[in-house]
Wavefront OBJ file of the C-alpha trace (Angstrom):
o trace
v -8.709 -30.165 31.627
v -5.570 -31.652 30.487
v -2.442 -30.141 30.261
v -0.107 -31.188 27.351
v 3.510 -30.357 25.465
v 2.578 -29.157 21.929
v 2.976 -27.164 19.052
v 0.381 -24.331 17.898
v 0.415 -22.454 14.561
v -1.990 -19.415 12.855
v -1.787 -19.230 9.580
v -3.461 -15.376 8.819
v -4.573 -14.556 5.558
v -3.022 -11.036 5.078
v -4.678 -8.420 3.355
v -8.655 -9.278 4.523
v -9.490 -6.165 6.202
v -8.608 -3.754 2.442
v -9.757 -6.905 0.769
v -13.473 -5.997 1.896
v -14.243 -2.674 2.495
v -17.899 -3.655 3.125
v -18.952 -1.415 5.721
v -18.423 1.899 3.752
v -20.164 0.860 0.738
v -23.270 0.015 3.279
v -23.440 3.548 4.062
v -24.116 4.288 0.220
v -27.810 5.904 0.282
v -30.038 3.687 -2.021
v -27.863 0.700 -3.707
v -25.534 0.419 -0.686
v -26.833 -2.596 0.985
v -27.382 -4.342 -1.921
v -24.231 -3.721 -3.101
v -22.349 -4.357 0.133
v -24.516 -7.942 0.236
v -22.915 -8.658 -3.303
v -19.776 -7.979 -2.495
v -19.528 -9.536 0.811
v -20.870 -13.065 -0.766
v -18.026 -13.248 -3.156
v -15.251 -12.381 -0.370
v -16.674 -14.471 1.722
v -16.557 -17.893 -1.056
v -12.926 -16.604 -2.244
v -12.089 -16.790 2.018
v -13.514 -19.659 2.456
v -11.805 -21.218 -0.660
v -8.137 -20.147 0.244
v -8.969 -21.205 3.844
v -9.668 -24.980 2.864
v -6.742 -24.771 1.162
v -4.500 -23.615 4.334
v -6.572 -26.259 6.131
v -6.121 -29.454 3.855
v -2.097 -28.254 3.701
v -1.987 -28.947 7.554
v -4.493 -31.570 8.261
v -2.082 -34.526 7.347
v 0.523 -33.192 10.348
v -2.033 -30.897 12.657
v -5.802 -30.541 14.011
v -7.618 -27.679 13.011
v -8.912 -26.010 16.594
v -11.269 -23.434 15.046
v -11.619 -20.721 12.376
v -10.880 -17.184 13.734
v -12.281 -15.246 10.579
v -9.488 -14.890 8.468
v -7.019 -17.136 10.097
v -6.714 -21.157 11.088
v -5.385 -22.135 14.604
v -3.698 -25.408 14.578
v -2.521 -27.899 17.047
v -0.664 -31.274 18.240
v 0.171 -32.634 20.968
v 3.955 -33.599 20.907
v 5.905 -36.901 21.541
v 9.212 -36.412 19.669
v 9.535 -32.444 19.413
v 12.715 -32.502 17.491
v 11.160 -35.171 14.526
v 8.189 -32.894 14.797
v 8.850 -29.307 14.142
v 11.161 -30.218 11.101
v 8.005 -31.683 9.440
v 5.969 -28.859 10.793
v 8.118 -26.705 8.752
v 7.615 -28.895 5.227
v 4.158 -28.542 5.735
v 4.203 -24.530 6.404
v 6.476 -24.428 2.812
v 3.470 -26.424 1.349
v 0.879 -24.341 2.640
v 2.660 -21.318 1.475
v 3.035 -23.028 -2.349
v -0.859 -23.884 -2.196
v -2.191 -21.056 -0.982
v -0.266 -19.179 -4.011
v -1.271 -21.789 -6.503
v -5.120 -21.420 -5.573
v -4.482 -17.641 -5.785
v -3.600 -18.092 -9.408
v -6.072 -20.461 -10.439
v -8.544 -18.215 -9.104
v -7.479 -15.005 -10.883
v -10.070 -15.123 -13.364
v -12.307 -13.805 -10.287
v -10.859 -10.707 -11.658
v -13.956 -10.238 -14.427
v -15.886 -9.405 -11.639
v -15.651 -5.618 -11.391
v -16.655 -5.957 -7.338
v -13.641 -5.058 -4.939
v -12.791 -8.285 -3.337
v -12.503 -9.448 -6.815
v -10.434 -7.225 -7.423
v -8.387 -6.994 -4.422
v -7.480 -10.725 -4.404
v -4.605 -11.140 -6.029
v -3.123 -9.037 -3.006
v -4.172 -11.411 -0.400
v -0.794 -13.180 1.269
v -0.320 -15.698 4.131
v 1.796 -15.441 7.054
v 2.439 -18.299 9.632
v 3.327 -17.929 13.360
v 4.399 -21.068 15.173
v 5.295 -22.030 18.912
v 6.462 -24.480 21.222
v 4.513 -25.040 24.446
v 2.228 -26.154 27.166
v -1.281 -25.649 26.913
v -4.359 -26.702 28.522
v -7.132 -29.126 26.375
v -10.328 -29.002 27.378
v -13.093 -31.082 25.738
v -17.099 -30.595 26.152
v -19.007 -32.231 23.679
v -17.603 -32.023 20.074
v -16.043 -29.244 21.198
v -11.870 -28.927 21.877
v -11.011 -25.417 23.544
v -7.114 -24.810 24.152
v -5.979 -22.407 26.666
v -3.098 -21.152 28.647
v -0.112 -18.704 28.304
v 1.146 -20.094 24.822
v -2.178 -19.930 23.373
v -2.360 -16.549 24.513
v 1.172 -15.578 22.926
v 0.618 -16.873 19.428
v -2.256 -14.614 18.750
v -0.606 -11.992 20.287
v 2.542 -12.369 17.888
v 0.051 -11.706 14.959
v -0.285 -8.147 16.045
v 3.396 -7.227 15.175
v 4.708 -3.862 13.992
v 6.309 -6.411 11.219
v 6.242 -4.018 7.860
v 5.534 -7.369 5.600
v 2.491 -8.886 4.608
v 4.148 -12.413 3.875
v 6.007 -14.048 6.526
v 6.686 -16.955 8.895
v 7.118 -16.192 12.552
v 9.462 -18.946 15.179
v 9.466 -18.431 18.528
v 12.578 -19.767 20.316
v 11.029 -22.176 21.764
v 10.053 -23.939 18.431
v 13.477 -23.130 16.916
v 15.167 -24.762 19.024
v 14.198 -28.284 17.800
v 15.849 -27.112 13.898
v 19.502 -27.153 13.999
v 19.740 -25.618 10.147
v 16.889 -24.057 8.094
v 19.210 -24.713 4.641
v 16.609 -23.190 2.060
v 15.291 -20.056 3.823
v 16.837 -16.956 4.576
v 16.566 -16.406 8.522
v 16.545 -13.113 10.138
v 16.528 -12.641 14.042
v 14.363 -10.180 15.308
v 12.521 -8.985 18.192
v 8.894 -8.087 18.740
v 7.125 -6.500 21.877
v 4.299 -8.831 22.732
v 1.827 -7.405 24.980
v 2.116 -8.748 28.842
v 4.813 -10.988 27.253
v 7.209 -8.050 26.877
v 10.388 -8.378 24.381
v 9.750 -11.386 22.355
v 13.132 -12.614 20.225
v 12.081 -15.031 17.203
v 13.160 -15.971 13.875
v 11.739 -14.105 11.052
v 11.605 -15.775 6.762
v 10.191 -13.065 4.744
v 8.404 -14.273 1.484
v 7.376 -10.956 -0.079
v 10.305 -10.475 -2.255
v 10.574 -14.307 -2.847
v 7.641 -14.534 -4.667
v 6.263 -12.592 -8.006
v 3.213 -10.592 -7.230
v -0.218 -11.991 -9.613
v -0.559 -9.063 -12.511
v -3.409 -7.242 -13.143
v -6.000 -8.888 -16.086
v -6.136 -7.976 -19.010
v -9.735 -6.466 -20.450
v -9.737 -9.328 -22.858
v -8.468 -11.727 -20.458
v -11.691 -10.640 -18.332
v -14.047 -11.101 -21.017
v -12.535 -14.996 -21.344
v -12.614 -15.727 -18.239
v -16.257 -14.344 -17.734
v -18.144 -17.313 -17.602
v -16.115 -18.906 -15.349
v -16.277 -16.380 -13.076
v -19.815 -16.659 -13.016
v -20.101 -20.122 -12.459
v -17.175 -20.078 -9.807
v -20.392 -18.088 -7.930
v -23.204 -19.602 -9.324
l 1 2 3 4 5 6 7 8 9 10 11 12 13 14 15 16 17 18 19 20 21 22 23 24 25 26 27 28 29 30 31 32 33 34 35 36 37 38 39 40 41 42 43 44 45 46 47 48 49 50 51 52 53 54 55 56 57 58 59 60 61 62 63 64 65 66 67 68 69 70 71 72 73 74 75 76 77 78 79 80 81 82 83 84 85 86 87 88 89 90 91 92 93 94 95 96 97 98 99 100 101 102 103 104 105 106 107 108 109 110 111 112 113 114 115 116 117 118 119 120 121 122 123 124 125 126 127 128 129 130 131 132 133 134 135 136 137 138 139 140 141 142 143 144 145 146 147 148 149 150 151 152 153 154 155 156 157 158 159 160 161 162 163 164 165 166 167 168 169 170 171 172 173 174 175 176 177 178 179 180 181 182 183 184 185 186 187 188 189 190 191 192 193 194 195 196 197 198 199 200 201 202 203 204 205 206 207 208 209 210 211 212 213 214 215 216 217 218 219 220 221 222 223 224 225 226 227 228 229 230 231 232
């Protein structure tokens, strides 16, 4: 077990547990299951899709840890903090304009009349990042993190936070930025669970960016056959 100095970031995919409502369309007498295996297939490619998109936004600064359904956890150990987190922070704007450019190019998923096709033009991101020490621990292919900062992070994703688009900054990774210039910062507090009051800088995106319309019935009917090839 080795203990390091690092940074550690979750990047959450808002919106996933409306975006598949799975479980009550299983308890449908007759067509349920069926239905609920249909439906489930196509959230599960238009995840997966937006998640390799989060993923190849980070990988050139960050190592992916694991996939935690709907969310990355990413990691580095850290040699010059200060250099560090102001990079961190270019990458987290590019993974913010990715993730919404995938979301448009894949709103002709919207001729499917399922409900994750429908529902995901109202998925968002929101990225929490800290400063810390954590343990590494290696078996096989295998790279487990633990420790008190890996244990906040998570914990900061279960916020009262009324937004569904948002980056989260703990003090301890603010620090390291003297100015944030382009984003609008708002301090804030947060009870964190065995952590107790939590104060951290909050940049709230959901008025900053124009939510995807709704298709069009003849925009469906276009896009049709590329929906059904984006599932083939």
């Amino acid at each position: 077990m080795n203990k390091v100095n690092g940074f550690l970031l979750m990047a959450d995919i808002s919106g996933f547990t409306d975006f598949i409502k799975i479980h009550n369309m299983k308890k449908k007498p007759l067509i349920g299951s069926k239905l609920a295996s249909y439906w489930e297939s196509h959230a599960e490619i238009i995840i997966k899709d937006l998640l390799e998109t989060i993923i190849t936004s980070f990988e050139p600064i960050m190592k992916l840890n694991k996939i935690e359904g709907d969310a990355a956890f990413f990691y580095v150990e850290s040699l010059k903090p200060k250099d560090e987190a102001f990079n961190i922070l270019r990458f987290m704007r590019l993974a913010n304009d990715n993730f919404k450019c995938k979301l448009s190019k894949l709103q002709f998923v919207q001729s499917c009349p399922c409900d994750p096709c429908q529902q995901a033009r109202n998925l968002s991101l929101k990225i929490v990042v800290h400063y810390g020490s954590f343990h590494i621990t290696k078996i096989r292919d295998f790279t487990e993190l633990s420790g008190e900062s890996v244990i906040l992070i998570h914990r900061l994703l279960k916020n009262s936070i009324k937004s569904d688009e948002y980056w989260l900054l703990t003090n301890q990774f603010s620090k390291f930025i003297e100015t944030y210039q382009d984003y609008q910062i708002e301090k804030i507090s947060q009870k964190v669970e065995n952590f107790g009051k939590i104060d951290l800088d909050f940049v709230n995106f959901n008025e900053t960016y124009d939510t995807y319309a709704k298709k069009s019935i003849l925009s469906k009917i276009f896009n049709f056959p590329k929906m059904l090839m984006y599932y083939k």
